[in-house]
Jmol script that loads the backbone (N, CA, C; Angstrom):
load data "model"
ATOM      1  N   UNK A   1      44.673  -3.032  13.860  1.00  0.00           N
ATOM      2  CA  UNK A   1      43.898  -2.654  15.021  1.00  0.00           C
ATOM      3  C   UNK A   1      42.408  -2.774  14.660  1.00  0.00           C
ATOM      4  N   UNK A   2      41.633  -3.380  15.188  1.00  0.00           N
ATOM      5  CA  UNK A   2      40.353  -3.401  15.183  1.00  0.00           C
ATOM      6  C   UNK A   2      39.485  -2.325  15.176  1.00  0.00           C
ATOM      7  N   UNK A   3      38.449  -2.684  14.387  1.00  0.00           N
ATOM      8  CA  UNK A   3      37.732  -1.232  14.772  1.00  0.00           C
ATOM      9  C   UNK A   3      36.812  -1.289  15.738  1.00  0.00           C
ATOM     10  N   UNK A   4      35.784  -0.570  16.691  1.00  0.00           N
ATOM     11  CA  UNK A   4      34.919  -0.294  17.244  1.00  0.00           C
ATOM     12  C   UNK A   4      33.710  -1.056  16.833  1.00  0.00           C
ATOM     13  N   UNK A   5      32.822  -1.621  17.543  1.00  0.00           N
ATOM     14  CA  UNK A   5      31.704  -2.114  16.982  1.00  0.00           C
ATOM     15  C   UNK A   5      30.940  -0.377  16.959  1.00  0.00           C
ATOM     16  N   UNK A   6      29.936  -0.536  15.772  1.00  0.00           N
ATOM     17  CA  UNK A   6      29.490   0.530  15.814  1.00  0.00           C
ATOM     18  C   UNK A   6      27.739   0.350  16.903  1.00  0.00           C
ATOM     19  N   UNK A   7      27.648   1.645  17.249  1.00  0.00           N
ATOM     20  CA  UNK A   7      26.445   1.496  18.549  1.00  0.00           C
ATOM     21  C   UNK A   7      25.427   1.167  17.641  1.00  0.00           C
ATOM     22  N   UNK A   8      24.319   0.240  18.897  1.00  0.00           N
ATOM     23  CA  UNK A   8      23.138  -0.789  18.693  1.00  0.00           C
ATOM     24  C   UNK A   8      22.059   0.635  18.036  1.00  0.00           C
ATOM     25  N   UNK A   9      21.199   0.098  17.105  1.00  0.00           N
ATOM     26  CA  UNK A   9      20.278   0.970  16.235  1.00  0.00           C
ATOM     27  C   UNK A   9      19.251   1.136  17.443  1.00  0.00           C
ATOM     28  N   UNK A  10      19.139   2.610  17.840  1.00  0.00           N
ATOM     29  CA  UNK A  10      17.974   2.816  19.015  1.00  0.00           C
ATOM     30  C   UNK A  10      16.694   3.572  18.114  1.00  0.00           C
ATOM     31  N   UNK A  11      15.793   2.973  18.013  1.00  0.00           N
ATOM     32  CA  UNK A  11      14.592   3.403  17.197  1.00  0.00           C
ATOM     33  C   UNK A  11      13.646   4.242  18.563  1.00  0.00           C
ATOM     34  N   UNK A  12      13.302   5.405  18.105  1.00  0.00           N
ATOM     35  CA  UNK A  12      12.569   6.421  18.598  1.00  0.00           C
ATOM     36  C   UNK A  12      11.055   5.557  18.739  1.00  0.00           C
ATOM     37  N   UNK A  13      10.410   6.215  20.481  1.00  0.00           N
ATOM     38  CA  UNK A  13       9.203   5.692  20.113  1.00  0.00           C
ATOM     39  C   UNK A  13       7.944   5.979  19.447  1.00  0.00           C
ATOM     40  N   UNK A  14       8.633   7.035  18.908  1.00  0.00           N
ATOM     41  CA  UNK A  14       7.376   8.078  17.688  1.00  0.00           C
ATOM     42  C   UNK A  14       7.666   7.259  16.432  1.00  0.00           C
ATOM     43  N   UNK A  15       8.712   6.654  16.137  1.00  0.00           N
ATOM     44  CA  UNK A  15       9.301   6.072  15.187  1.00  0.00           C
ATOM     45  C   UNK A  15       8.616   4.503  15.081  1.00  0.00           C
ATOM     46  N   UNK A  16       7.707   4.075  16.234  1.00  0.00           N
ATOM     47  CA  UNK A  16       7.677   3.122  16.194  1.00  0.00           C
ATOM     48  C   UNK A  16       5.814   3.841  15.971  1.00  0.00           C
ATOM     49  N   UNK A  17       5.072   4.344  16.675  1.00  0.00           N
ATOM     50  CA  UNK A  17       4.433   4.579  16.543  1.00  0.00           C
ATOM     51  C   UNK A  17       3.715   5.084  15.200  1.00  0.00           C
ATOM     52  N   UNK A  18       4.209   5.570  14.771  1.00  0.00           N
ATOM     53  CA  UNK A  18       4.204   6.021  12.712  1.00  0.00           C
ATOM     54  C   UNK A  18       4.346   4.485  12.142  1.00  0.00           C
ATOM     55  N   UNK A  19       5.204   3.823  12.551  1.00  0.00           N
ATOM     56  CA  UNK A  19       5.817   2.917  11.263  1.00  0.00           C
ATOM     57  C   UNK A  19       4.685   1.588  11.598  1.00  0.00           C
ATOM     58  N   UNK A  20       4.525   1.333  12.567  1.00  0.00           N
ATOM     59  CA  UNK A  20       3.701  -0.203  12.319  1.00  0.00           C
ATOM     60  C   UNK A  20       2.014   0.373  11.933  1.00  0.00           C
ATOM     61  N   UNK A  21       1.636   1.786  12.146  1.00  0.00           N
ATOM     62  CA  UNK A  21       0.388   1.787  11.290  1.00  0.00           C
ATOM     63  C   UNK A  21       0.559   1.730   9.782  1.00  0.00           C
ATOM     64  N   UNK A  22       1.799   2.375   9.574  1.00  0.00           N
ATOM     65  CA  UNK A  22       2.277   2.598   8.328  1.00  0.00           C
ATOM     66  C   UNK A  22       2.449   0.875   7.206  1.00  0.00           C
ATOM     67  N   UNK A  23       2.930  -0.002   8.392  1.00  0.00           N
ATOM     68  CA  UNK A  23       3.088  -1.257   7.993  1.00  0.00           C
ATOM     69  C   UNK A  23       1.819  -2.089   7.699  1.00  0.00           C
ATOM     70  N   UNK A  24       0.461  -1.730   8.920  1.00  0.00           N
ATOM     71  CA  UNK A  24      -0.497  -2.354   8.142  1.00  0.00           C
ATOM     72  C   UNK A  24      -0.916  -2.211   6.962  1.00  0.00           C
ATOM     73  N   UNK A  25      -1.090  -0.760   7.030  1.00  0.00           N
ATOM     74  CA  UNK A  25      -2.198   0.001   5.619  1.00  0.00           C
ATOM     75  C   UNK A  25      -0.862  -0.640   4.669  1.00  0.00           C
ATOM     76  N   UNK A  26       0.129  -0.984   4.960  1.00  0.00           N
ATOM     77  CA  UNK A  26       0.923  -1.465   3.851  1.00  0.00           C
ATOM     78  C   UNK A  26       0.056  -3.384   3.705  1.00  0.00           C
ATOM     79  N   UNK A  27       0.135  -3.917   4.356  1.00  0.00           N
ATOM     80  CA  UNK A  27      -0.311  -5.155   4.513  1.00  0.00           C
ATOM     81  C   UNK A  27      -1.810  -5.357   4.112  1.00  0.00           C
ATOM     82  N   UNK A  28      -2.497  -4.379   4.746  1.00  0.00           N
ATOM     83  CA  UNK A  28      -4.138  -4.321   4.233  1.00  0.00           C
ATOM     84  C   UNK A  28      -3.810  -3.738   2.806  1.00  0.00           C
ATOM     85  N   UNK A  29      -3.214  -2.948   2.086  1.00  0.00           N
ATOM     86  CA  UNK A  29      -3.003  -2.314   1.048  1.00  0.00           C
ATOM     87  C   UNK A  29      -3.065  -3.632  -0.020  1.00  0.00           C
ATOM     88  N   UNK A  30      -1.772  -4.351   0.310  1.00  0.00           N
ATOM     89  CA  UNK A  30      -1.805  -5.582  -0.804  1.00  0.00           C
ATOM     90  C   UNK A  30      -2.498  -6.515  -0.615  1.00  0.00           C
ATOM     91  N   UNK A  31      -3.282  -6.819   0.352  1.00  0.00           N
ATOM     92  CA  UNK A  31      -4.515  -7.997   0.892  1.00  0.00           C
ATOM     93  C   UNK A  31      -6.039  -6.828  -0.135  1.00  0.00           C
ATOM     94  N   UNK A  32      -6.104  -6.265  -0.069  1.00  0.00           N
ATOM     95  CA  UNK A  32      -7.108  -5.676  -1.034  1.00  0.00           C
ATOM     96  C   UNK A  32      -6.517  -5.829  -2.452  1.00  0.00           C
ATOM     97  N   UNK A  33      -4.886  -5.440  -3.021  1.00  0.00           N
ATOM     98  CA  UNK A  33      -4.737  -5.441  -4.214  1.00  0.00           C
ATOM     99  C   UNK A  33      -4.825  -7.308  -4.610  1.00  0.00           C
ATOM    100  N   UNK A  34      -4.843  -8.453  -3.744  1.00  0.00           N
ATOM    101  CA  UNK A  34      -5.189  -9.236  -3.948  1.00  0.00           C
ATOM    102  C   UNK A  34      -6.412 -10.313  -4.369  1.00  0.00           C
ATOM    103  N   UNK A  35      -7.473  -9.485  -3.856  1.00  0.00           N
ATOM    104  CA  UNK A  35      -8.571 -10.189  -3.472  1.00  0.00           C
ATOM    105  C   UNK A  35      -9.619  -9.139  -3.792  1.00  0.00           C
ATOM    106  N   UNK A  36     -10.793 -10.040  -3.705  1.00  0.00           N
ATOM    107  CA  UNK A  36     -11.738  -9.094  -3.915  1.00  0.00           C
ATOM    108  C   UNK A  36     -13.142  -9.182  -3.109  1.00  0.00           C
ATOM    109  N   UNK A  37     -12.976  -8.054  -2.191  1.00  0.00           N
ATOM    110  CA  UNK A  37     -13.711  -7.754  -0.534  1.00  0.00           C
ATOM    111  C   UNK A  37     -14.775  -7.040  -0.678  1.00  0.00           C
ATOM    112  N   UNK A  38     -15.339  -6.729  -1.898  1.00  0.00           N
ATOM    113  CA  UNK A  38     -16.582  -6.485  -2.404  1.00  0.00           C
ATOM    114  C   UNK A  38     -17.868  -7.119  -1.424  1.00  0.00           C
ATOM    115  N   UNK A  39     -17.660  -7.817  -1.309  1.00  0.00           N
ATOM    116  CA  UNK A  39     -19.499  -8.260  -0.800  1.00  0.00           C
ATOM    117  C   UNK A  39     -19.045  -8.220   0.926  1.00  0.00           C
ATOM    118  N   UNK A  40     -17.898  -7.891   1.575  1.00  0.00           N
ATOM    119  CA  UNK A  40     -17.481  -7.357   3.068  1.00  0.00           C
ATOM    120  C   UNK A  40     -18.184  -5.921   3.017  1.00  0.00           C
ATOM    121  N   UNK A  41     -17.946  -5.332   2.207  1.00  0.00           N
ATOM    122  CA  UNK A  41     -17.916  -3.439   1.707  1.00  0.00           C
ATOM    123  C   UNK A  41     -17.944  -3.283   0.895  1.00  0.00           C
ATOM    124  N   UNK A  42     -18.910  -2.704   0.082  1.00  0.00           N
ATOM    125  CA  UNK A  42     -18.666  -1.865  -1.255  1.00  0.00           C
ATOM    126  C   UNK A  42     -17.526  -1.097  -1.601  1.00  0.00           C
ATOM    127  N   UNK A  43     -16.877  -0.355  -0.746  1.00  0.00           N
ATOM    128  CA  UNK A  43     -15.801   0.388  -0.945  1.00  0.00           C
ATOM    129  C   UNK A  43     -14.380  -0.222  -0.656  1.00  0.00           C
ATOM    130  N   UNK A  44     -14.619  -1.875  -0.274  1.00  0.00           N
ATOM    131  CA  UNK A  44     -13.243  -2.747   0.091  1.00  0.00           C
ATOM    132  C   UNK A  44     -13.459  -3.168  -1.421  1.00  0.00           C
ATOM    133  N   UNK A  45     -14.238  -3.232  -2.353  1.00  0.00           N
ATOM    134  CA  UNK A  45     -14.354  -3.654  -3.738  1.00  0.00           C
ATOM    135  C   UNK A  45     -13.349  -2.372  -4.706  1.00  0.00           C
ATOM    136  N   UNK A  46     -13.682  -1.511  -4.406  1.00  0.00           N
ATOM    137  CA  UNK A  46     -12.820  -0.213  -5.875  1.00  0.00           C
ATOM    138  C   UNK A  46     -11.266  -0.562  -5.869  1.00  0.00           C
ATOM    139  N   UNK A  47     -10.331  -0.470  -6.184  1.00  0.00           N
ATOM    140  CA  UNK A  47      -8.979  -0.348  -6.648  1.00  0.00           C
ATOM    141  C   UNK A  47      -8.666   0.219  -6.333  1.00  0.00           C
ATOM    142  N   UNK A  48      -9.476   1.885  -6.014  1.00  0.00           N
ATOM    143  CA  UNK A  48      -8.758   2.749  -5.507  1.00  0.00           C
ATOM    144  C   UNK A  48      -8.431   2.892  -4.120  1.00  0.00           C
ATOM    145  N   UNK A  49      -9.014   2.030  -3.223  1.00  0.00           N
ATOM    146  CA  UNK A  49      -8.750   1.688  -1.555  1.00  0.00           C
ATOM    147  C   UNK A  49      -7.715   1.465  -1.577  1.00  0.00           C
ATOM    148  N   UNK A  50      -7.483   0.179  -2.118  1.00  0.00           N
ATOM    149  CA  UNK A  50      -5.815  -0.213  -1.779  1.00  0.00           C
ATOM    150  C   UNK A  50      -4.682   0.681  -2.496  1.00  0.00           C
ATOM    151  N   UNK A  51      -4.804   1.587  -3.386  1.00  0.00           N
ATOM    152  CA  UNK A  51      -4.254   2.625  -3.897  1.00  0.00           C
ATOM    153  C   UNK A  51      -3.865   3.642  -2.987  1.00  0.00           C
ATOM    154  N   UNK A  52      -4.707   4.047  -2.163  1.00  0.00           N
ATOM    155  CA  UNK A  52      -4.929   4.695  -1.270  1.00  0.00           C
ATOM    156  C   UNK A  52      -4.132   4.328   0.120  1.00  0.00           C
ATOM    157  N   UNK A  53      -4.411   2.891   0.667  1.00  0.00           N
ATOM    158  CA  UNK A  53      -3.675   2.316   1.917  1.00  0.00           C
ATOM    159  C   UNK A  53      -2.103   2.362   0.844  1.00  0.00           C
ATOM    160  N   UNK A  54      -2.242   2.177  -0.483  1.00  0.00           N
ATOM    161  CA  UNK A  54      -0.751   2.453  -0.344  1.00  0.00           C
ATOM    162  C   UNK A  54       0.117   3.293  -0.058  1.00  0.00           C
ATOM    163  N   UNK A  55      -0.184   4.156  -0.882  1.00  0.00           N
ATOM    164  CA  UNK A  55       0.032   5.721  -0.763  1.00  0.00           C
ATOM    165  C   UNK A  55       0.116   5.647   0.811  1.00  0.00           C
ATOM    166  N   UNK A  56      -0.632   5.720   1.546  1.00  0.00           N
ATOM    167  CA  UNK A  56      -0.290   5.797   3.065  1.00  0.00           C
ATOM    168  C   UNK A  56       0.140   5.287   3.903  1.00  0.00           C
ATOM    169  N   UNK A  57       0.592   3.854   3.136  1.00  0.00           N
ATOM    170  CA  UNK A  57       1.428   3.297   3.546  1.00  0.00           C
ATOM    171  C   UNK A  57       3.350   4.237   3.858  1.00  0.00           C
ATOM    172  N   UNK A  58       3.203   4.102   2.502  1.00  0.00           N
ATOM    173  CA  UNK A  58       4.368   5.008   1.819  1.00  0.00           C
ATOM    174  C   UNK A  58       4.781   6.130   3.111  1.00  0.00           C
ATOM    175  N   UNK A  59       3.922   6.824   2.942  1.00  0.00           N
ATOM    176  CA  UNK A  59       4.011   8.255   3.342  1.00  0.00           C
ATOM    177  C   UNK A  59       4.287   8.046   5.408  1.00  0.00           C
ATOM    178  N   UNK A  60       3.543   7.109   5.758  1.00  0.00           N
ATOM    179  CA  UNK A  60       3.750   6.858   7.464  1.00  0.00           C
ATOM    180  C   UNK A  60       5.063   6.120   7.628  1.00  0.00           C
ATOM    181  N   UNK A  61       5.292   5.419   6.682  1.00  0.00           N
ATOM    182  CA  UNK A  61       6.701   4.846   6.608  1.00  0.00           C
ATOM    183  C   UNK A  61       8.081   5.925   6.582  1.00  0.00           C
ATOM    184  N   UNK A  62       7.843   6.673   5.724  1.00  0.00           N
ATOM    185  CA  UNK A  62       8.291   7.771   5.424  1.00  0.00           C
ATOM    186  C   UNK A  62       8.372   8.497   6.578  1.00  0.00           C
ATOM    187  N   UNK A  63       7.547   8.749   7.056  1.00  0.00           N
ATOM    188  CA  UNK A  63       7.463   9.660   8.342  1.00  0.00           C
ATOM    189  C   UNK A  63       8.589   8.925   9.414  1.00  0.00           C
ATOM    190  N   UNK A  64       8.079   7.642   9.104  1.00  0.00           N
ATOM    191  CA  UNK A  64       8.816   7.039  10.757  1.00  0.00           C
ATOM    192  C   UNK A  64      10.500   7.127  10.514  1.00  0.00           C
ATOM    193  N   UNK A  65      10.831   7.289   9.490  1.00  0.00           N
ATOM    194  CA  UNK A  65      12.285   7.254   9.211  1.00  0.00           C
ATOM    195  C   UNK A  65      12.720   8.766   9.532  1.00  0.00           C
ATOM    196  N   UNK A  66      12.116   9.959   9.837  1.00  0.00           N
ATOM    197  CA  UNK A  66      12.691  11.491  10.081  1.00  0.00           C
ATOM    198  C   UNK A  66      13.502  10.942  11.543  1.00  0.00           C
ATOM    199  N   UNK A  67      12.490  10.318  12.731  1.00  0.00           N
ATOM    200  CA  UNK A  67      12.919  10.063  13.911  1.00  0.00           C
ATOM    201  C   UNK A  67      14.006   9.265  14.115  1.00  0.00           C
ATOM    202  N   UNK A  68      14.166   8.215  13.523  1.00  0.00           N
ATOM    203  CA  UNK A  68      15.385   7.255  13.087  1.00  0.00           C
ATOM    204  C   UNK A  68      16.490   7.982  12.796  1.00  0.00           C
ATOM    205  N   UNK A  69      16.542   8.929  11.513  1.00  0.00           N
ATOM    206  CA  UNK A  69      17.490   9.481  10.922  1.00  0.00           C
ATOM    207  C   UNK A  69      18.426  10.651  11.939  1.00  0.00           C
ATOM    208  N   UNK A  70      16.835  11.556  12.804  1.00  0.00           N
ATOM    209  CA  UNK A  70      17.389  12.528  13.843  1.00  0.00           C
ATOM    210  C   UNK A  70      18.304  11.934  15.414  1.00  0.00           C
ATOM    211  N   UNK A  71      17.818  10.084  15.467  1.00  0.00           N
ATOM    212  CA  UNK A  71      18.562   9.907  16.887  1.00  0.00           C
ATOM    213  C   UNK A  71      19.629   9.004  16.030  1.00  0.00           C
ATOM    214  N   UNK A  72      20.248   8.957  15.024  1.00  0.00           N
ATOM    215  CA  UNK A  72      21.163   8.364  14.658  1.00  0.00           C
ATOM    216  C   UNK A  72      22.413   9.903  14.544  1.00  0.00           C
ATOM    217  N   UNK A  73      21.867  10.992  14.337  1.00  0.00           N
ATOM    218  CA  UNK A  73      22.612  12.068  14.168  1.00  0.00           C
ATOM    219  C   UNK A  73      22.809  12.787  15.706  1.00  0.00           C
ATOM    220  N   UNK A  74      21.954  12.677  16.093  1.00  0.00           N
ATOM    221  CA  UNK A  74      22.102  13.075  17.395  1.00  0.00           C
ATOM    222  C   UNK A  74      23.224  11.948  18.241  1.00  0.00           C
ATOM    223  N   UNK A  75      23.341  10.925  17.644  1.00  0.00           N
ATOM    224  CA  UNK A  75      24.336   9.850  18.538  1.00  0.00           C
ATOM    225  C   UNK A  75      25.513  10.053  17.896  1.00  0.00           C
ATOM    226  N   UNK A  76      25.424  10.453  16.850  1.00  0.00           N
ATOM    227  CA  UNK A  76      26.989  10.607  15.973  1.00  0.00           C
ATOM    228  C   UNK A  76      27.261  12.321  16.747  1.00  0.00           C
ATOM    229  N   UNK A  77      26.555  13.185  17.549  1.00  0.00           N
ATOM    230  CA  UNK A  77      27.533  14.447  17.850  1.00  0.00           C
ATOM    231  C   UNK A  77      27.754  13.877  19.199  1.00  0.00           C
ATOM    232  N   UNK A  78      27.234  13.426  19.835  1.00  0.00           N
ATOM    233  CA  UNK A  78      27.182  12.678  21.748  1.00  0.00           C
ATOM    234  C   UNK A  78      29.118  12.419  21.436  1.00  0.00           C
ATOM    235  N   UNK A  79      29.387  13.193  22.564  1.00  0.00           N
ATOM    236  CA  UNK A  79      31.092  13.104  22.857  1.00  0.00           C
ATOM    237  C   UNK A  79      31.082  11.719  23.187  1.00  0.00           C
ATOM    238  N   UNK A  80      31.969  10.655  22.719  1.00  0.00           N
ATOM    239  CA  UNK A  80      32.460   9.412  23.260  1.00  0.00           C
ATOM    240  C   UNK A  80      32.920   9.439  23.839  1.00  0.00           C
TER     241      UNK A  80
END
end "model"
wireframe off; spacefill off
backbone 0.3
color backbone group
């Protein structure tokens, strides 16, 4: 007997909202650990910027997955 397809992944729109800022400072994060943006900004020059967009990268990413995790649990109690 076949099984059930399991239901389509519904991403929260707070979930979306957290995660693609989360995705730049991830993208600007390694475009600074690449290059060197010194004469754009003095402060696009230190190491520790893109250290920093990482870290916050991390952490908004992080965030956007609580909302994900809560409407995937909330769909697993929903009576079928």
């Amino acid at each position: 007997m076949p099984r059930p397809a399991p239901p389509a992944l519904r991403i929260p729109l707070l979930a979306w909202l957290v995660g693609l800022p989360g995705v730049a400072c991830l993208v600007a994060g390694v475009v600074l650990l690449a290059g060197d943006f010194a004469a754009v900004h003095p402060l696009l020059g230190e190491p520790a910027t893109a250290l920093a967009l990482l870290v916050s990268a991390g952490a908004l990413i992080g965030s956007a997955a609580f909302p994900v995790a809560l409407a995937r649990l909330a769909d697993r109690d929903r009576p079928q």
